[in-house]
MARDREN-473419 format. One record per atom (N, C-alpha, C): residue number from 1; residue in three letters; atom name; z, x, y. Coordinates in pm, whole numbers, padded with zeros to 5 digits. Atoms other than C-alpha are relative to their C-alpha. Layout:
// MARDREN-473419
> k; r; a; zz; xx; yy
> NUM; ALA; CA; Z; X; Y .
...
// end
This chain:
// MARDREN-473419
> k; r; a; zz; xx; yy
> 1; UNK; N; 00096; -00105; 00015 .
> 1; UNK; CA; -01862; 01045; 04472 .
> 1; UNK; C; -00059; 00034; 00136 .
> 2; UNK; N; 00055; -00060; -00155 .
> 2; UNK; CA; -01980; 01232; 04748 .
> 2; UNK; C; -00167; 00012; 00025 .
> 3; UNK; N; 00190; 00012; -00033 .
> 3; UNK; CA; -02385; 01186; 04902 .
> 3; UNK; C; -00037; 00165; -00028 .
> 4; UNK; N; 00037; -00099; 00019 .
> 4; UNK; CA; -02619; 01437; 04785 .
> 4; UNK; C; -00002; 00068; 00100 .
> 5; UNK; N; 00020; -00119; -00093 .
> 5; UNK; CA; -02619; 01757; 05011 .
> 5; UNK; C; 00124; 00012; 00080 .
> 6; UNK; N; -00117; -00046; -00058 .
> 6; UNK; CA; -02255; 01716; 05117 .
> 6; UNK; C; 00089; 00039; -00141 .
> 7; UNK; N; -00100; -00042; 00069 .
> 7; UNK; CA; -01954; 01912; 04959 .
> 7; UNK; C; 00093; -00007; 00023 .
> 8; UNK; N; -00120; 00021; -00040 .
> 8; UNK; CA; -01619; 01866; 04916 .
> 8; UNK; C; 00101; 00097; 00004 .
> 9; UNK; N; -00113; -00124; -00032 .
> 9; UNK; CA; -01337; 02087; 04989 .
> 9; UNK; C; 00119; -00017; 00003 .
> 10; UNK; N; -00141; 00002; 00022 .
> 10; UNK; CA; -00996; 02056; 04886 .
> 10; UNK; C; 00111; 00078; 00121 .
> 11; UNK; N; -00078; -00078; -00040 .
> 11; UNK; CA; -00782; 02128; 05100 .
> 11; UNK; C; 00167; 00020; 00023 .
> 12; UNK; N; -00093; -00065; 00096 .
> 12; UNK; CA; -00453; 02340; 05016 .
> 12; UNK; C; 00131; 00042; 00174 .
> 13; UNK; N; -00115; -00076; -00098 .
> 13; UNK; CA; -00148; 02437; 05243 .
> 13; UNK; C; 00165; 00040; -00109 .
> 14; UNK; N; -00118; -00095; 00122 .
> 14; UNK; CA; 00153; 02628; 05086 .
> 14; UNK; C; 00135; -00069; 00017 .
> 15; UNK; N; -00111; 00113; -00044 .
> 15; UNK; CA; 00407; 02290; 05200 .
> 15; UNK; C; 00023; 00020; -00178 .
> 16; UNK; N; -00045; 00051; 00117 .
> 16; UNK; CA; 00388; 02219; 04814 .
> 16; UNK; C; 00062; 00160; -00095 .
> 17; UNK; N; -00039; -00095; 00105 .
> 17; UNK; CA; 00505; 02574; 04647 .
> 17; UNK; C; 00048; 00047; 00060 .
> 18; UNK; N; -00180; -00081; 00028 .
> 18; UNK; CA; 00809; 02784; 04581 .
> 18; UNK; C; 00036; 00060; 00141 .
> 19; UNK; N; -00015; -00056; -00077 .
> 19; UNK; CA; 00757; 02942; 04894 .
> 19; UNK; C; 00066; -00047; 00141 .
> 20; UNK; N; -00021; 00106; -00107 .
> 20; UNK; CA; 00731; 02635; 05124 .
> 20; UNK; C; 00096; -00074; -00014 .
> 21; UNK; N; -00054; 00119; 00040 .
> 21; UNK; CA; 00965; 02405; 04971 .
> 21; UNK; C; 00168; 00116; 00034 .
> 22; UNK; N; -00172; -00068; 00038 .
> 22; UNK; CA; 01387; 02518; 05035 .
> 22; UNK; C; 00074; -00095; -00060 .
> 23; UNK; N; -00099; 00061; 00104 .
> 23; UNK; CA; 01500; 02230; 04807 .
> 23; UNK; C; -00010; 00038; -00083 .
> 24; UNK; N; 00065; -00022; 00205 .
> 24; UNK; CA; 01349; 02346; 04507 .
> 24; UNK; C; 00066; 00164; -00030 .
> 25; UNK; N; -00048; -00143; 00054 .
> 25; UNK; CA; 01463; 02661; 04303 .
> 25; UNK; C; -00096; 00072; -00022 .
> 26; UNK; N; 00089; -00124; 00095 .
> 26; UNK; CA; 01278; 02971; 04241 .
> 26; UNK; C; -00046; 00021; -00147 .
> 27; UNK; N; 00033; 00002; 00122 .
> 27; UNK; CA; 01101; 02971; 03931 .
> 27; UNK; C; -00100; 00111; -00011 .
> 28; UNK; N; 00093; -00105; 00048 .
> 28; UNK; CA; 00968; 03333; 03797 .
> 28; UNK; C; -00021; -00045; -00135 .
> 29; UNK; N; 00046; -00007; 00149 .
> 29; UNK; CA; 00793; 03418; 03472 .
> 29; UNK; C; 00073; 00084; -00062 .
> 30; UNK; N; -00097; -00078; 00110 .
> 30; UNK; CA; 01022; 03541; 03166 .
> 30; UNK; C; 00082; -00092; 00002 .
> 31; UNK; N; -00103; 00029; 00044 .
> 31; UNK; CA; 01300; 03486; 03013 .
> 31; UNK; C; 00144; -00034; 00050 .
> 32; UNK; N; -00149; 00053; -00038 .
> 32; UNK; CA; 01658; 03296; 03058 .
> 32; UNK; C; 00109; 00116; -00025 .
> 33; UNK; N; -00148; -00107; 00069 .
> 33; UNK; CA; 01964; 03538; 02979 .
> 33; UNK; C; 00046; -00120; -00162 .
> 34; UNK; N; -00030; 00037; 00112 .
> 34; UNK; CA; 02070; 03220; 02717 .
> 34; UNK; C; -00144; 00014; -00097 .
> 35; UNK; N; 00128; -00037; 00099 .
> 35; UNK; CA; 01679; 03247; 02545 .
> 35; UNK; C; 00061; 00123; -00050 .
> 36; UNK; N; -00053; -00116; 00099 .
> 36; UNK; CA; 01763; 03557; 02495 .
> 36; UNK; C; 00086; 00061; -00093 .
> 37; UNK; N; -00089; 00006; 00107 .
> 37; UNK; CA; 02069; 03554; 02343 .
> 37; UNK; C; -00011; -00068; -00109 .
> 38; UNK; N; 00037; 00145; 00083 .
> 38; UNK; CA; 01944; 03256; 02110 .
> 38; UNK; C; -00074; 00137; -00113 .
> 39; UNK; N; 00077; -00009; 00077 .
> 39; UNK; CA; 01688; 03493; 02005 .
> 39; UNK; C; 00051; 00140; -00065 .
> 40; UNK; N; -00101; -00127; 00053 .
> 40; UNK; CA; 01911; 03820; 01887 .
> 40; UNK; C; 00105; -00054; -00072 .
> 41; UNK; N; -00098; 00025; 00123 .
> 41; UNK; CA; 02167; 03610; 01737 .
> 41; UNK; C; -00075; -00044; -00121 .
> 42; UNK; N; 00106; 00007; 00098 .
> 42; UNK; CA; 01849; 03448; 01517 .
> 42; UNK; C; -00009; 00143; -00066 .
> 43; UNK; N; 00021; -00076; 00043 .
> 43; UNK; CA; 01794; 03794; 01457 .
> 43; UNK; C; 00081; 00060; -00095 .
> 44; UNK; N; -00140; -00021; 00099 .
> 44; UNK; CA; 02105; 03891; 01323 .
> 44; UNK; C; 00007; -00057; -00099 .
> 45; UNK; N; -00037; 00113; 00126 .
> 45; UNK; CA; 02150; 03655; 01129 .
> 45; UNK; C; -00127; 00039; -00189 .
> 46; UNK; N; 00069; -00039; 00111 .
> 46; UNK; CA; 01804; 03736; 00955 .
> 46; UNK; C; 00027; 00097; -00049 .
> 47; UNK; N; -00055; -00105; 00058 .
> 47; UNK; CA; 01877; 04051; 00917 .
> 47; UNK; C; 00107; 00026; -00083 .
> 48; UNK; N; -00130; 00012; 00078 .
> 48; UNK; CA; 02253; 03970; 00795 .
> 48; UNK; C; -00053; -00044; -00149 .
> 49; UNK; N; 00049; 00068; 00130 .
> 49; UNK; CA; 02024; 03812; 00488 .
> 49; UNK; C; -00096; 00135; -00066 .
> 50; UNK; N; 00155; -00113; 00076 .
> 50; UNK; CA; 01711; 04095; 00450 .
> 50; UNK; C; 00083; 00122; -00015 .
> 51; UNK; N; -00009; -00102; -00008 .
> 51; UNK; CA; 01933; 04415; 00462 .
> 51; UNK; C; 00065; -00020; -00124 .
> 52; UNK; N; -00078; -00026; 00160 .
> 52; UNK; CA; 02132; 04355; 00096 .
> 52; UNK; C; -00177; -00017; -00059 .
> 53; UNK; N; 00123; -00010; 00070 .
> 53; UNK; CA; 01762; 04235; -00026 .
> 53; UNK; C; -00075; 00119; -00008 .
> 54; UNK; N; 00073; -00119; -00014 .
> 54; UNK; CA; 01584; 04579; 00098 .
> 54; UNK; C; 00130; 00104; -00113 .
> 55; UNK; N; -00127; -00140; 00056 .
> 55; UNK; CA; 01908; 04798; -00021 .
> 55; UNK; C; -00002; -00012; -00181 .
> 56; UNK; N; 00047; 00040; 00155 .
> 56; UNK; CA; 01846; 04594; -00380 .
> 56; UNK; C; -00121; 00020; -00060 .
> 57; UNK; N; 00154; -00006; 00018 .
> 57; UNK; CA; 01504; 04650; -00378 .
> 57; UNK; C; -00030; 00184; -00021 .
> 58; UNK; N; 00015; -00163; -00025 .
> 58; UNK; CA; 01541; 05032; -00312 .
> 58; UNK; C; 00074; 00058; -00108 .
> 59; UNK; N; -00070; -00071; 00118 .
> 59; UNK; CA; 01816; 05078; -00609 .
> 59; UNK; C; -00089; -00040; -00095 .
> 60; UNK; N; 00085; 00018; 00190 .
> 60; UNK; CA; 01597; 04901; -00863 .
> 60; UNK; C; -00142; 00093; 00038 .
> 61; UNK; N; 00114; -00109; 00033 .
> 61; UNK; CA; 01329; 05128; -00775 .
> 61; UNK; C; 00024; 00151; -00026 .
> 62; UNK; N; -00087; -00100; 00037 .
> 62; UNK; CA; 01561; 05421; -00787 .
> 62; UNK; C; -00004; 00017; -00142 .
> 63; UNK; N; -00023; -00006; 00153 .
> 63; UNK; CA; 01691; 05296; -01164 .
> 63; UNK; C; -00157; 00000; -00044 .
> 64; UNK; N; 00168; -00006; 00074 .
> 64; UNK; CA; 01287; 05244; -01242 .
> 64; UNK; C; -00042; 00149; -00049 .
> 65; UNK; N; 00012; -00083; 00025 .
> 65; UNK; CA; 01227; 05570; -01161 .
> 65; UNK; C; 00092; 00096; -00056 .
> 66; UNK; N; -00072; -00119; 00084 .
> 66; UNK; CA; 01495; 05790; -01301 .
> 66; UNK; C; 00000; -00032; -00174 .
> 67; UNK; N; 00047; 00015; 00182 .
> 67; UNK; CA; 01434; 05601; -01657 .
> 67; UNK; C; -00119; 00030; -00016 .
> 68; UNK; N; 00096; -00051; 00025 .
> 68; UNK; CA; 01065; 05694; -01630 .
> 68; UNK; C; -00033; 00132; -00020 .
> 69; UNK; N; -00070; -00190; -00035 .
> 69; UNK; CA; 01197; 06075; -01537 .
> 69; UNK; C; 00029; 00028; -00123 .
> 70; UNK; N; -00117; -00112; 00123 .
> 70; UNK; CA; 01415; 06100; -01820 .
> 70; UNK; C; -00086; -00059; -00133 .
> 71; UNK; N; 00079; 00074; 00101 .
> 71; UNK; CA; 01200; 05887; -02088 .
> 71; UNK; C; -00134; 00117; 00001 .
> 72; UNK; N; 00057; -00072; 00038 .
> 72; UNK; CA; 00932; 06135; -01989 .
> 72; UNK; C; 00005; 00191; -00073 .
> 73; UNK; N; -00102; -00146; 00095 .
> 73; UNK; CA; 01133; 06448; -02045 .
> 73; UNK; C; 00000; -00038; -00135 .
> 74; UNK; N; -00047; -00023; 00137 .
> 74; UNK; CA; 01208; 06346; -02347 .
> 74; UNK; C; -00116; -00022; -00110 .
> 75; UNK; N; 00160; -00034; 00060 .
> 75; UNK; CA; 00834; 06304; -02468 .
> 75; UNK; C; -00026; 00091; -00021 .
> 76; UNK; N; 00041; -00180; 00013 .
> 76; UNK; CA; 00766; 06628; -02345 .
> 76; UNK; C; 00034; 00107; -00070 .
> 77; UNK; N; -00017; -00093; 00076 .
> 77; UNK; CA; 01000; 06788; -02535 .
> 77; UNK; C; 00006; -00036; -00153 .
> 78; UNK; N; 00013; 00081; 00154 .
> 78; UNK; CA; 00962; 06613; -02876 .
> 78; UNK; C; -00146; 00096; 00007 .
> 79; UNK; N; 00132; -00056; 00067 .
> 79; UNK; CA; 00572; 06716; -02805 .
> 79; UNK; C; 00010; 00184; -00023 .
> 80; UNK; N; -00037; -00128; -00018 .
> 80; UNK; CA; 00736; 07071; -02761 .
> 80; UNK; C; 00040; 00029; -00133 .
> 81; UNK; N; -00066; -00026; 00098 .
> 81; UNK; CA; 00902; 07088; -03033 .
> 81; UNK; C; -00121; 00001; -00106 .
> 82; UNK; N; 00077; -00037; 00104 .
> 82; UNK; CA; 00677; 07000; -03254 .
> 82; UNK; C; -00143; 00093; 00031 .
> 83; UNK; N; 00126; -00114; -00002 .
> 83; UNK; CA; 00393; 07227; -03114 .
> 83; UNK; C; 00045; 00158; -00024 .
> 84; UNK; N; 00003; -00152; 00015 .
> 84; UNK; CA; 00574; 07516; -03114 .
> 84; UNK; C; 00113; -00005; -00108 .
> 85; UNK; N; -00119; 00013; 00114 .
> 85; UNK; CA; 00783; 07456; -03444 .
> 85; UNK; C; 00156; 00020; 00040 .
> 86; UNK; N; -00167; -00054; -00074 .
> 86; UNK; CA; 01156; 07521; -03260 .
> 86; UNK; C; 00038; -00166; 00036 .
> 87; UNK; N; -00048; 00132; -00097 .
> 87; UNK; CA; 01409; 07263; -03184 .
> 87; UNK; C; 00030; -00013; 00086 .
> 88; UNK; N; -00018; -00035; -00160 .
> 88; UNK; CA; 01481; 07179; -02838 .
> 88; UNK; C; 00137; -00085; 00005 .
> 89; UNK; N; -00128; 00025; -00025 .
> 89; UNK; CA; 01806; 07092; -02740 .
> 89; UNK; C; -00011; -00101; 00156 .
> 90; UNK; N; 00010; 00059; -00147 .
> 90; UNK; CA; 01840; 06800; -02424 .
> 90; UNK; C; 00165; -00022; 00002 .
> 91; UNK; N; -00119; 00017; -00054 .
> 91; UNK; CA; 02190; 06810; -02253 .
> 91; UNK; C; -00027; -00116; 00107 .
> 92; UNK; N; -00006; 00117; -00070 .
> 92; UNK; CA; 02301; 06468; -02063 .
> 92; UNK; C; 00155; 00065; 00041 .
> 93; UNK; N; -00109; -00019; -00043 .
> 93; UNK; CA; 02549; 06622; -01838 .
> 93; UNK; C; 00142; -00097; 00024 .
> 94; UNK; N; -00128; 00101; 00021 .
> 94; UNK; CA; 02934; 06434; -01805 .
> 94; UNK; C; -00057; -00096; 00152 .
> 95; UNK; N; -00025; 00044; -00119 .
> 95; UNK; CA; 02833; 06350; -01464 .
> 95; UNK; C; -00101; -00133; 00029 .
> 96; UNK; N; 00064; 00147; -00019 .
> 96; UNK; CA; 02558; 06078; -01554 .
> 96; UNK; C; -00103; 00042; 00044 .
> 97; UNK; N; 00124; -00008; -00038 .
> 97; UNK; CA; 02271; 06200; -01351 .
> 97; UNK; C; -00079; 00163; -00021 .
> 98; UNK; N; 00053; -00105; 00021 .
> 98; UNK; CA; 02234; 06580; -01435 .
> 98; UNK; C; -00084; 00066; -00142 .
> 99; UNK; N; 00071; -00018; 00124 .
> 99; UNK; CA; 01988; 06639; -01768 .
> 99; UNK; C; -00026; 00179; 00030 .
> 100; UNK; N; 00053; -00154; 00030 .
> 100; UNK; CA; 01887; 07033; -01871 .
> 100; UNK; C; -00026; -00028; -00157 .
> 101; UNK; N; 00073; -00001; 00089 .
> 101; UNK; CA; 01694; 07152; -02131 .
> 101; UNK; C; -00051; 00156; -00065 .
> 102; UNK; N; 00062; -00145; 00008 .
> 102; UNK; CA; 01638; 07508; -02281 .
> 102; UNK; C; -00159; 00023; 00028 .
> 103; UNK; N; 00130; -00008; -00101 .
> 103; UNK; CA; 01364; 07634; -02075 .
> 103; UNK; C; -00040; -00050; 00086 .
> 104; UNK; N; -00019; 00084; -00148 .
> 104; UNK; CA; 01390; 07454; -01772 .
> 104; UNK; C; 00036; 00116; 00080 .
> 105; UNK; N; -00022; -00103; -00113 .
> 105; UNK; CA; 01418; 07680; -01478 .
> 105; UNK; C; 00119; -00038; 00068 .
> 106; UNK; N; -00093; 00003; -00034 .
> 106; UNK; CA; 01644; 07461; -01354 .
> 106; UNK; C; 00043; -00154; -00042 .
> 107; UNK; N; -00014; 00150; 00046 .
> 107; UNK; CA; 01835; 07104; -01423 .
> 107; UNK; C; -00074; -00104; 00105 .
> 108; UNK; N; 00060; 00073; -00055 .
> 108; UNK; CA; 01703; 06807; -01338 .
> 108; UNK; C; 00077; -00125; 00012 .
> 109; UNK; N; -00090; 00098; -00044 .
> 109; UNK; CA; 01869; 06513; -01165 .
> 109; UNK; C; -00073; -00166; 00008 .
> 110; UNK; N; 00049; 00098; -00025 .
> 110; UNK; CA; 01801; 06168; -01162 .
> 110; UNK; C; 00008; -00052; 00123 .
> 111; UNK; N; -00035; 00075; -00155 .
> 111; UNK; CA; 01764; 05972; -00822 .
> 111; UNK; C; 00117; -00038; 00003 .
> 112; UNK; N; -00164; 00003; -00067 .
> 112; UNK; CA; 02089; 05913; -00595 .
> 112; UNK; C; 00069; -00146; -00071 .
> 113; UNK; N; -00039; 00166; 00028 .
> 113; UNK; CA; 02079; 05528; -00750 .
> 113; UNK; C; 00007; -00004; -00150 .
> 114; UNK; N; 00034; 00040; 00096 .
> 114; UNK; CA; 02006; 05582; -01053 .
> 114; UNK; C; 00077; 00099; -00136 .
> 115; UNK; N; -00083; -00074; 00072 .
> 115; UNK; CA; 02264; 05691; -01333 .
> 115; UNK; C; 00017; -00024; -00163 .
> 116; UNK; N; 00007; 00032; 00108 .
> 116; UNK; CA; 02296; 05723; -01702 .
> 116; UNK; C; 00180; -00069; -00046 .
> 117; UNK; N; -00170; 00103; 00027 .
> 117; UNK; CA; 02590; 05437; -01790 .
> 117; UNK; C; 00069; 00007; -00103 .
> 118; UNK; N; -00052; 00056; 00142 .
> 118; UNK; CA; 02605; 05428; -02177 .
> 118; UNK; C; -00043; 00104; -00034 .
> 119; UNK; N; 00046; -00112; 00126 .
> 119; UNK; CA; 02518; 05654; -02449 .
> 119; UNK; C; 00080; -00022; -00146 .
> 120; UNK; N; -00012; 00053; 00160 .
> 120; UNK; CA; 02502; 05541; -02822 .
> 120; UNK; C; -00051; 00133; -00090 .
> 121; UNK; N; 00012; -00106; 00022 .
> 121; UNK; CA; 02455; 05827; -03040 .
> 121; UNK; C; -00059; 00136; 00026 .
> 122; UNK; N; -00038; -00145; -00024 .
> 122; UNK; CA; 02367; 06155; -03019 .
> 122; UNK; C; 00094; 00103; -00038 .
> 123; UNK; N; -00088; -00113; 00031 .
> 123; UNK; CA; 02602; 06473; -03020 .
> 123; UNK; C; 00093; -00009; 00162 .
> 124; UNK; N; -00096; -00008; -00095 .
> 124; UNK; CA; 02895; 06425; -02803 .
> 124; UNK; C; 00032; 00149; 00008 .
> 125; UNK; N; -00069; -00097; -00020 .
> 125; UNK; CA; 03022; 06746; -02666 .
> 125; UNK; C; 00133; 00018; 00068 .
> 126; UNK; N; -00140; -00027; -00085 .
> 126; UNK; CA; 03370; 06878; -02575 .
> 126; UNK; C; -00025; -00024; 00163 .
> 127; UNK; N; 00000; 00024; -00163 .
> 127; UNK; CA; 03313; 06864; -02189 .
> 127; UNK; C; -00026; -00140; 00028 .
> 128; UNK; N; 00044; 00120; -00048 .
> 128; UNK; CA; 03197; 06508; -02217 .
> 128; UNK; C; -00182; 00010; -00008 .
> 129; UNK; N; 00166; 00024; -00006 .
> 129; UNK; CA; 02807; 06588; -02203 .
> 129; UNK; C; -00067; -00048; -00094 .
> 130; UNK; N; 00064; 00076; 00102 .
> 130; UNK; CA; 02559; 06452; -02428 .
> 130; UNK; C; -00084; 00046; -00048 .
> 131; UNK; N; 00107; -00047; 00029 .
> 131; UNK; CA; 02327; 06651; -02682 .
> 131; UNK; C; -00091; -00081; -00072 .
> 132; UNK; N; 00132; 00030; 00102 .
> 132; UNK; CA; 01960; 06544; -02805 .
> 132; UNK; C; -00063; 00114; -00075 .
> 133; UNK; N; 00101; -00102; 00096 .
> 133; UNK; CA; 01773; 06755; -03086 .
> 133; UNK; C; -00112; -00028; -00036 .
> 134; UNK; N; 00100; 00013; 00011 .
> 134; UNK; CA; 01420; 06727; -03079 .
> 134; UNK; C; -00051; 00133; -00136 .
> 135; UNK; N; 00048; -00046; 00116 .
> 135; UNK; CA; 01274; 06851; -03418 .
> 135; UNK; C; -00068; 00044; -00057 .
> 136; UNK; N; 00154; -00024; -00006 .
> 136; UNK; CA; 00984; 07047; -03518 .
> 136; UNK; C; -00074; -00137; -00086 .
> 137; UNK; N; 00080; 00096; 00042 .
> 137; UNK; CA; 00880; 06747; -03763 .
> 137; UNK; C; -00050; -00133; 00074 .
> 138; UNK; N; 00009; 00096; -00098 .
> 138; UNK; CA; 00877; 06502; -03460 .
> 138; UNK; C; 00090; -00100; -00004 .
> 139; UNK; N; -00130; 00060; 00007 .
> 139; UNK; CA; 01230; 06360; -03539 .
> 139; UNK; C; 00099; 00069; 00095 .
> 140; UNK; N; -00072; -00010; -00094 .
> 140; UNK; CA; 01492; 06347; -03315 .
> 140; UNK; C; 00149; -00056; -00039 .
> 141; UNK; N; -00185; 00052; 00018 .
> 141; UNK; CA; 01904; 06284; -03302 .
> 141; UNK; C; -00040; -00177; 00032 .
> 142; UNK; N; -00019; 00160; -00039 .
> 142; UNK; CA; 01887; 05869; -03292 .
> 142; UNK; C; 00086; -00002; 00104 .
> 143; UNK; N; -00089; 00006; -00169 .
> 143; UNK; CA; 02042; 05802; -02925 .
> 143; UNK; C; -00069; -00113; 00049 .
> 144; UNK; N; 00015; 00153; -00142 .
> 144; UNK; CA; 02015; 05493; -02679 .
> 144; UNK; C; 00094; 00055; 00158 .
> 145; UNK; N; -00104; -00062; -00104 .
> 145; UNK; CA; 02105; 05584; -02308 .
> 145; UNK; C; -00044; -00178; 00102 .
> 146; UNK; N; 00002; 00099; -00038 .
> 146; UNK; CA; 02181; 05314; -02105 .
> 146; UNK; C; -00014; 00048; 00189 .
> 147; UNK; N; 00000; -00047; -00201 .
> 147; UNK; CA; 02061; 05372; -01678 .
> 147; UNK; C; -00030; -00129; 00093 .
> 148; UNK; N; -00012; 00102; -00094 .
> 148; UNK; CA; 02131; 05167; -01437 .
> 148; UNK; C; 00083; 00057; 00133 .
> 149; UNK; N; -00043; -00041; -00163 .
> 149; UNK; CA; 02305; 05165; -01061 .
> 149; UNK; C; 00190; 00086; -00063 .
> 150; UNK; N; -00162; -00075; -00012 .
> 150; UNK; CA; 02681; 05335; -01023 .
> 150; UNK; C; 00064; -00096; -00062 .
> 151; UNK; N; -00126; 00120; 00002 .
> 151; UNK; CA; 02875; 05007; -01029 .
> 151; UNK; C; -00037; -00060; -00151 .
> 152; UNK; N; 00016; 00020; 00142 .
> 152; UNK; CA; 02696; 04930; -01389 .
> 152; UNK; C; -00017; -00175; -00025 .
> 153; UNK; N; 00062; 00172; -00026 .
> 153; UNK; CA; 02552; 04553; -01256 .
> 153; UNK; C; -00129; 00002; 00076 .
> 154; UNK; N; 00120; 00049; -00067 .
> 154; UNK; CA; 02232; 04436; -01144 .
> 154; UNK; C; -00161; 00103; -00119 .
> 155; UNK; N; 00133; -00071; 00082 .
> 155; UNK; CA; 01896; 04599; -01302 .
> 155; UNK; C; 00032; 00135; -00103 .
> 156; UNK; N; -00007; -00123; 00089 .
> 156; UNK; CA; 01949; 04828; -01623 .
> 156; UNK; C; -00107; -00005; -00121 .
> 157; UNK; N; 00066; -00033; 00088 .
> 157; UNK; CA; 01738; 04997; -01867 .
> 157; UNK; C; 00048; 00035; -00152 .
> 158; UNK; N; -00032; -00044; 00123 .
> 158; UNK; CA; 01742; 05113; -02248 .
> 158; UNK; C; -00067; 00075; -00058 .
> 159; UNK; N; 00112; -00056; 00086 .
> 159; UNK; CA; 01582; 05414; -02358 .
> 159; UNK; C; 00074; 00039; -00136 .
> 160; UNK; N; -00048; -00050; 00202 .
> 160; UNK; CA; 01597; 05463; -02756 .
> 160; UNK; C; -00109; 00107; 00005 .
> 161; UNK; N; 00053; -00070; 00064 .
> 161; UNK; CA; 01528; 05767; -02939 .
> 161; UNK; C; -00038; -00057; -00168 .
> 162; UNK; N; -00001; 00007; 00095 .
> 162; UNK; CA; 01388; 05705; -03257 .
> 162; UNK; C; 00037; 00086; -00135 .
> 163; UNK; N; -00040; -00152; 00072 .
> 163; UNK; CA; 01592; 05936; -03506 .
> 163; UNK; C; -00169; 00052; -00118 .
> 164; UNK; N; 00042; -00036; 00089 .
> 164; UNK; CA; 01310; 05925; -03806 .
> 164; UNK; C; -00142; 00042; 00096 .
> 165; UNK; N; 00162; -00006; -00105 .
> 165; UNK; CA; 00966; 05921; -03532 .
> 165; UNK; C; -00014; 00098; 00090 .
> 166; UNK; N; -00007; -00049; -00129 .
> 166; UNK; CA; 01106; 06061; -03256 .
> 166; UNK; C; -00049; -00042; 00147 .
> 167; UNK; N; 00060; 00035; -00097 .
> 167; UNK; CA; 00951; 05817; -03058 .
> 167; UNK; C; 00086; -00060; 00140 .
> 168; UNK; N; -00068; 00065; -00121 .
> 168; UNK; CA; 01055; 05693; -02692 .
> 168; UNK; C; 00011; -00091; 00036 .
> 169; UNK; N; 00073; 00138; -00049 .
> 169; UNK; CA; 01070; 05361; -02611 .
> 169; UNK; C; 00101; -00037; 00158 .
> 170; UNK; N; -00120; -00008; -00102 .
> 170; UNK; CA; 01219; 05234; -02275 .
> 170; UNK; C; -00005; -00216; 00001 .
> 171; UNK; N; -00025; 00134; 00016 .
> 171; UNK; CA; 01353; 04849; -02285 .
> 171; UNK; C; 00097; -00067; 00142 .
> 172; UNK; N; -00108; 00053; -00076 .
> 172; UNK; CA; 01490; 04644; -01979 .
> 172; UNK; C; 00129; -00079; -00068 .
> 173; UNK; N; -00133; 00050; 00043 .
> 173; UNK; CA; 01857; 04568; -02075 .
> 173; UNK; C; 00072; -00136; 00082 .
> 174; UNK; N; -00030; 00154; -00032 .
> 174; UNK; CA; 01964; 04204; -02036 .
> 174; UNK; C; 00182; 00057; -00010 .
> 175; UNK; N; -00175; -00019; -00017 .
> 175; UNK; CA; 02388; 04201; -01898 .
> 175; UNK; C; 00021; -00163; -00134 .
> 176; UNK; N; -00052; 00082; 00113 .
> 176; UNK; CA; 02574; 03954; -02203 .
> 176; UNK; C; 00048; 00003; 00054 .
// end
């Protein structure tokens, strides 16, 4: 310890650093070239795992919404029908995602993911399309449409018509 009223003073010469020394190597701040590669192939890799999870995540919200689309159409026009006594006619085009409806301005499509797979009764038509008859008494053609992705695996729905009610129901469909 040093007597009161004196101070001490370190003192420094530049013998000991990078500058002074020519055995020693240069050492900056950052990164190696192998760190970095370490940390982009990590990346990859995660990514090689999260990009089917996001792309799965984005069709089942696709199929969600185009069965909520077409489940509500088909409310609307049941409540149509019976408000204005007339039956309404719903076409399920051959192609799976195109629906129309007398009085529609124009058809209506389901999202790019999301396609109608099955179809249990109804009115088959020559071209392949699919008619519903909404009823002035609030009965409807009995039908089940089955929507799910293209390939007809992973997340599917079940909307039923009720022929005697006309009611809508929409049911997630379990694969057997």
């Amino acid at each position: 310890m040093a007597p009161p009223g004196e101070s001490r003073t370190r003192a420094t010469s530049t013998a000991g650093t990078a500058e002074g020394s020519r055995g020693r190597s240069l050492r900056t701040a950052g990164f190696s070239l192998l760190e970095l590669l370490v940390v982009l192939v990590i990346l990859a890799i995660a990514s090689a795992f999260a990009v089917p999870a996001v792309r799965s995540g984005w069709e089942s919200r696709e199929i969600r919404q185009g069965t909520r689309q077409l489940a509500s159409v088909m409310r609307g026009l049941r409540e149509r029908a019976v408000r204005r006594g007339e039956e309404i006619d719903l076409v399920i085009n051959e192609d799976g995602q195109t629906i129309t409806w007398a009085g529609a301005s124009e058809a209506m499509r389901l999202p790019s993911g999301a396609w109608v797979t099955g179809v249990h009764g109804g009115w088959p038509d020559q071209d392949g399309s699919v008619r519903v008859i909404f009823y002035p008494n609030g009965g409807a053609t009995g039908v089940a449409f089955m929507i799910g992705g293209r390939d007809d695996d992973g997340l599917r729905f079940a909307i039923q018509i009720d022929a005697l009610l006309g009611t809508v129901s929409i049911e997630e469909a379990t694969l057997r």
